[in-house]
C-alpha positions in Angstrom: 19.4 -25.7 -17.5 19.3 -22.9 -15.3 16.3 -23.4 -13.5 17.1 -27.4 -13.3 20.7 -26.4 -11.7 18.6 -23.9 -8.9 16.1 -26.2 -8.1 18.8 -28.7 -6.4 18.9 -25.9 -4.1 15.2 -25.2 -3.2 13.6 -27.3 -0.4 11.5 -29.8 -1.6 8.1 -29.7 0.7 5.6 -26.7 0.4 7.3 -23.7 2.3 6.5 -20.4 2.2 7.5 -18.5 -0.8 7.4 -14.9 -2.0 6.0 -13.8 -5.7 8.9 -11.8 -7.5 7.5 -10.3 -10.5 3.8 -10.1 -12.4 0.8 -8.9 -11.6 0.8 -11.2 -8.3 4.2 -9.7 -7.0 4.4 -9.6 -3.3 2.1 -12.3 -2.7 3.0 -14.8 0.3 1.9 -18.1 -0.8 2.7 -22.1 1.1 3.9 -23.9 -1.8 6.5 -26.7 -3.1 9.5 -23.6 -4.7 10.4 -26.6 -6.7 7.4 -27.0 -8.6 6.9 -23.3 -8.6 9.6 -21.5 -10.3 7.7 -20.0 -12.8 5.1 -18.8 -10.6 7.5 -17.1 -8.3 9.3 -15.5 -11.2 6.1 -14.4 -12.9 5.9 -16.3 -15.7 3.2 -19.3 -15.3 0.7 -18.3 -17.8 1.8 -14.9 -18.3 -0.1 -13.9 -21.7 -2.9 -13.3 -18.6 -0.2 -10.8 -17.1 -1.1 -7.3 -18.8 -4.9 -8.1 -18.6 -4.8 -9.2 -14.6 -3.1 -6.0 -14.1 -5.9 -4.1 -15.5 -8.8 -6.2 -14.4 -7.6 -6.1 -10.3 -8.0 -2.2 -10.6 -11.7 -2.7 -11.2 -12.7 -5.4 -8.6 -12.9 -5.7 -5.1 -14.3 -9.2 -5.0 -12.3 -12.7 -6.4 -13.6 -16.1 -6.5 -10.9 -18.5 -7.2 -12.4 -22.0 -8.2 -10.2 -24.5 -8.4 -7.7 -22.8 -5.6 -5.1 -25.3 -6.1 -1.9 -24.1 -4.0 -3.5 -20.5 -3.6 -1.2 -19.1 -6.4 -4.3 -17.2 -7.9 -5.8 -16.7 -4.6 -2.9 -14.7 -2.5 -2.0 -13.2 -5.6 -4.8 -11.3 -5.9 -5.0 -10.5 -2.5 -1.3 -8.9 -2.8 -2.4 -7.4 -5.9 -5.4 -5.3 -3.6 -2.8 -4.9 -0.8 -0.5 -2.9 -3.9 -3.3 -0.7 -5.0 -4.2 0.4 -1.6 -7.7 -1.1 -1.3 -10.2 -3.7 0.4 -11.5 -6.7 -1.1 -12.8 -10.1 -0.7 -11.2 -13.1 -2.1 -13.3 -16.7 -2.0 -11.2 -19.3 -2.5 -12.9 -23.3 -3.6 -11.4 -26.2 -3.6 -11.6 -29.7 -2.5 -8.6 -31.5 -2.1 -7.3 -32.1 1.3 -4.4 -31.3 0.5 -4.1 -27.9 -0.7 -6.8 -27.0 2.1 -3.8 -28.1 4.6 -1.4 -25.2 2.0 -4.1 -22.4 1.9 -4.8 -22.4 5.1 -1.2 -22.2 6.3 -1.3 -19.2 3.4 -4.4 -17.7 4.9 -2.3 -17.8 8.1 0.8 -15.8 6.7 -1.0 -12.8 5.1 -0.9 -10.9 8.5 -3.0 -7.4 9.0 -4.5 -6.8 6.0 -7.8 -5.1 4.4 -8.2 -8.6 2.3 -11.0 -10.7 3.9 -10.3 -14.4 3.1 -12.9 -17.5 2.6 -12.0 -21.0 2.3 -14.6 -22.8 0.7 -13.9 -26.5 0.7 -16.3 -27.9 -2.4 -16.7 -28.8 -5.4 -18.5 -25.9 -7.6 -21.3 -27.2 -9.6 -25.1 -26.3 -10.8 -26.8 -26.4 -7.6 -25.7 -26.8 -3.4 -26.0 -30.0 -2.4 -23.4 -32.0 -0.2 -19.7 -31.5 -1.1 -21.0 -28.9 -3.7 -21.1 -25.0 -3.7 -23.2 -23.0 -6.4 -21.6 -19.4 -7.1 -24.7 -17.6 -6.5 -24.5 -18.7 -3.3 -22.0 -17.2 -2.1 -22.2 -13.9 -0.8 -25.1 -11.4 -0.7 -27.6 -10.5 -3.5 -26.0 -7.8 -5.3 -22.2 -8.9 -4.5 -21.8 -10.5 -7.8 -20.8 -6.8 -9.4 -17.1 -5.9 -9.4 -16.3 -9.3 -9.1 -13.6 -11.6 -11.0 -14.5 -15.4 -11.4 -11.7 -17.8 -11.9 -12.1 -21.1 -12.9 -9.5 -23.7 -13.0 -10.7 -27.5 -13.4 -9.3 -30.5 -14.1 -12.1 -32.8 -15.6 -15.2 -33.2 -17.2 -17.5 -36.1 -15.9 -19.3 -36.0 -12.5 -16.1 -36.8 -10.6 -14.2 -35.2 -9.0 -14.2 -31.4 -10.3 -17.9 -32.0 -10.8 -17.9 -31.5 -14.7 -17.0 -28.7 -17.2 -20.0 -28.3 -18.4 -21.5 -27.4 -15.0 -18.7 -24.8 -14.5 -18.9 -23.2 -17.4 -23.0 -22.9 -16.7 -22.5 -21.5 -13.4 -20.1 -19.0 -15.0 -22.1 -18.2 -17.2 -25.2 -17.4 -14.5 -22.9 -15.3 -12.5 -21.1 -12.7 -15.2 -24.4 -12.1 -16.6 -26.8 -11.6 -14.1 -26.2 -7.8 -14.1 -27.1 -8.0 -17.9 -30.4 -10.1 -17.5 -28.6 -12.8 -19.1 -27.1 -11.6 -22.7 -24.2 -11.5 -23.5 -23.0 -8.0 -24.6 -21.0 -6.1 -27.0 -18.3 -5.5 -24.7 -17.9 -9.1 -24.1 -17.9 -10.0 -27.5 -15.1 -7.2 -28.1 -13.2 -8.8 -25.3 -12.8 -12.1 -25.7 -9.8 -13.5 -26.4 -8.2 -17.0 -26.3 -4.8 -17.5 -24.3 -3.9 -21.3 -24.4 -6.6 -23.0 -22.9 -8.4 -19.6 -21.3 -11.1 -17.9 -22.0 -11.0 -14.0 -20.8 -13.8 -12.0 -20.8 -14.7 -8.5 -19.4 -18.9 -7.5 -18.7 -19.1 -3.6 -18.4 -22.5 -3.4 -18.0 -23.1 -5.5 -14.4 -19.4 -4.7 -13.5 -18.0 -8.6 -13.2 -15.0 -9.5 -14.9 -14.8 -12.9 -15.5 -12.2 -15.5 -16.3 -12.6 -18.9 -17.2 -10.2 -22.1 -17.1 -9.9 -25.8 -17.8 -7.4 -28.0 -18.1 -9.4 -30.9 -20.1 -8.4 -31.0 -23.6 
C-alpha cells in the first residue's frame, strides 16, 4: 500500500536514481523509480545481499551478462568505489533500449577508479555476429578474481541465445584456473536462492554467479 501510494509521486520515465541500502548502496543508476523501488531500497533479490557483500571484497573484475537497466552493473562499481579500490566491470546486453539507460549511467559515474565496457551482444558458445564469447573478453589470465553474472531470459536460439549456451560458457570461464573440475569449495558453496545458482572457485580465484529467468 505504501509503496503503491509513493509511486504516484515518482516520475514515470528512466531518471537518474540513487541506491539506498544493500550491498549496491551509493550506486548512480538511469532507471524508471517506478519500476525500481525495491532495487533502490535494497531489497530486489536480497537473499544474494550478505553473499555480494563478501564476494566484491575479493574481485576486481565483473562481467554482468544480461545488463538490463545497469542495476547489477553500477552497483558493483559503487560497491569498489566503497571499498577504496580499482576494478573493471563489463557489462552485455543487447537491447537497444537499455544500451540508450547504461550509457546515460556510464555517463553519471564521474571520476572514478572503475573502468566501464559496454558490450552490446548476445553471450553465447562462440563470437560470431551479434554474439560475444566470455573468454573473449579481456586478456589471458584476466579471468581470476573475477565475478560472472548471468541474467537471461530464454532458452531457444532467440534472442538471449539459449540457457544452455550460458550456462556452458559459465561453466568454461569459472573453471579454467582449475583445469576444468569442479572443486570442493564449489561443492561446499553452492547454494540455491530462488532461481540462482551461487558459487565461489578458490582455487583460480573467480567467483561466479549464475541467473535465469526461464522456469
Amino acid at each position: 500500500m505504501i509503496a503503491s501510494t509513493l509511486k504516484i509521486f515518482l516520475p514515470n520515465h528512466p531518471v537518474r536514481v540513487c541506491i539506498w541500502r544493500g550491498p549496491f548502496r551509493g550506486a548512480r543508476v538511469v532507471m524508471n523509480p517506478r519500476d525500481s523501488l525495491r532495487k533502490i531500497f535494497g531489497l530486489y533479490e536480497h537473499e544474494l545481499n550478505d553473499w555480494l557483500e563478501r564476494a566484491l571484497r575479493r574481485v576486481t573484475r565483473v562481467v554482468d551478462v544480461g545488463a538490463n537497466d545497469g542495476y547489477f552493473t553500477f552497483g558493483c562499481g559503487a560497491a569498489f568505489k566503497r571499498l577504496g579500490k580499482s576494478g573493471e566491470i563489463i557489462a552485455i546486453e543487447n537491447q537497444d533500449q537499455h544500451i540508450v539507460k547504461l550509457r546515460r549511467s556510464i555517463e553519471e559515474q564521474g571520476q572514478t577508479n572503475v573502468t566501464y565496457q559496454l558490450v552490446q551482444a548476445y553471450a553465447g558458445r562462440e563470437d560470431k555476429p551479434g554474439y560475444v564469447t566470455l573468454d573473449s573478453l579481456g586478456k589471458p589470465g584476466q579471468q581470476t578474481n573475477a565475478l560472472v553474472k548471468i541474467d537471461v531470459g530464454g532458452r531457444g536460439g532467440g534472442r538471449s541465445g539459449g540457457r544452455a549456451e550460458m550456462d556452458l560458457s559459465l561453466e568454461l570461464f569459472c573453471h579454467r584456473g582449475a583445469q576444468g573440475a569442479v572443486s570442493p569449495g564449489v561443492e561446499r558453496d553452492f547454494r540455491s536462492a530462488r532461481s540462482y545458482a551461487v558459487a565461489s572457485e578458490p582455487a583460480s580465484g573467480a567467483v561466479c554467479l549464475a541467473a535465469s529467468s526461464a522456469s
